[in-house]
Structure formats: structure tokens, C-alpha cells
N, C-alpha and C positions, 0 to 999 in steps of 0.2 A: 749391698753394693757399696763400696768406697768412695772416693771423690775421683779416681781415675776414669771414671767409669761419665765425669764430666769435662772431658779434656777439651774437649769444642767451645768451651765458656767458661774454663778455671784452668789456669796454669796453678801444676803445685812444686813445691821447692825441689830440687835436685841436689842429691849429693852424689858426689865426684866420688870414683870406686876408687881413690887414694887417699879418698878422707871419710873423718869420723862426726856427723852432728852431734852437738848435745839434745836437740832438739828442745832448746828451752822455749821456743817459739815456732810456730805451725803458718808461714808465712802465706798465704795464696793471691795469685794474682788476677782481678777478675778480666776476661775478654772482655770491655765494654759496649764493644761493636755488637754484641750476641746478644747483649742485653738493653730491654726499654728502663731500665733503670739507674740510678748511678752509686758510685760506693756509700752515702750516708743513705740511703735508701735500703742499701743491698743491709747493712751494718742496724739500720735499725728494725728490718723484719726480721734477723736473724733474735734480736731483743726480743721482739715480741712472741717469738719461738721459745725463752727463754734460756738463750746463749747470749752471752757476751762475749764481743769480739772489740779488735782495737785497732788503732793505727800507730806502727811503734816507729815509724822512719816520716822521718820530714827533710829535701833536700838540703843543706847546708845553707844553698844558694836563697833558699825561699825561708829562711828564720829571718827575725826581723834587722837583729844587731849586725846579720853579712849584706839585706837586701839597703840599711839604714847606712852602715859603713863605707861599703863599699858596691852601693849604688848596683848590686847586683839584682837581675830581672828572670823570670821565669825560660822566657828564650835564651837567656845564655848559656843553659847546658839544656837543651832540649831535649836529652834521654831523660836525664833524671825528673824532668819537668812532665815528661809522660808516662812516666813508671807511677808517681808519687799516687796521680787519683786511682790507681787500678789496685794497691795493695790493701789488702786486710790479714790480721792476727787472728786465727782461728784458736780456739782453748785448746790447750795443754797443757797438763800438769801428771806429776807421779799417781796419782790416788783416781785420775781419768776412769771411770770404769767400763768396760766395753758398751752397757746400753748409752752410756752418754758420748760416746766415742760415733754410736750409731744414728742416734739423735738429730749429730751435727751432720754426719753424711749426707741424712737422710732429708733434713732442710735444706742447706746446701743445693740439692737436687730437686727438691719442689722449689726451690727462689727459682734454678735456672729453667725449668719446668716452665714455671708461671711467669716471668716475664723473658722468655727469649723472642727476640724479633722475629724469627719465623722458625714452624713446628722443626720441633727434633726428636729424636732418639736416642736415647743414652748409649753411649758404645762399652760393650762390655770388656771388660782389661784380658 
């Protein structure tokens, strides 16, 4: 199974049918209401699975030189302020090889497994 197949507790990136990804990065976004855990939790058991995942976006508003400068605060743009905890960078790379492609699925799927607030079922795509 894929990670679609975790739609209920993972959003995954969408490309627009008029455009082309590079997919140099496998962005996901976690539901955290689904989950008793939270992203450095979610990000270090996927380590201990041995994946490395990352965090590649930090609001503008929440770096220290815009929040130091210009006195900017987390509630001033309050989307980006709720998007920031829920992102993680799943691996991808050219030389990905399908079991380690399936690896990731397949943790992915025992995280949301093992810690969703209440029983579920994976829906199949």
C-alpha cells in the first residue's frame, strides 16, 4: 500500500494537472488531530525505523531576523503558523529503490497505526 491509502492522518502534496513537479522533495503533511503524537515525535520514530526525514520550510514570519526586526508573532499570519507544525520531508532521491520507497510507506502506516486517537482502517486508493 502507498501513503494514499493514509488519507485520514497524512495529507500528501498535490500537483496541479497544468503543471510538472520536480519532486526534489516528498512534502507530507501530518493530520495532528488524528494523532497522540506530534511532528518531532512523528520525525523521530520514523529515525528510529531508520529514515530520515526533515523540516525544509520555516515561516518567514517565525525566523528570528523578521520576528527581531520587525517585531513579527506567530498569530500574525495564522495559516502559515498552523501549517509550519504539521509539515515533514519524506526521502527522495534518484537511486530511491522500490523496497526503500516501500519501507517508508509502510512506517508511515504503523506511526499512523500506532498512535491514532481512535481505531482506524486504512482506506484503500
Amino acid at each position: 500500500m502507498g501513503l494514499a491509502g493514509w488519507s485520514d492522518a497524512i495529507e500528501l502534496p498535490v500537483e496541479l494537472p497544468d503543471r510538472r513537479s520536480s519532486w526534489h522533495l516528498y512534502p507530507i503533511r501530518l493530520v495532528l488531530e488524528r494523532f497522540d503524537i506530534d511532528r518531532g515525535a512523528f520525525i523521530e520514530a520514523m529515525k528510529a525505523a531508520g529514515i530520515t526525514c526533515s523540516v525544509h520550510w520555516m515561516p518567514l514570519h517565525l525566523h528570528p531576523y523578521y520576528r527581531e526586526r520587525y517585531g513579527y508573532r506567530a498569530e500574525d499570519f495564522p495559516v502559515a503558523a498552523s501549517e509550519w507544525p504539521r509539515l515533514v520531508s519524506l526521502p527522495i532521491f534518484p537511486a530511491m529503490s522500490d523496497t526503500e520507497i516501500d519501507h517508508v510507506c509502510r512506517t508511515v502506516g504503523a506511526l499512523v497505526e500506532a498512535h491514532a486517537r481512535a481505531p482506524r482502517r486504512a482506506v484503500m486508493p
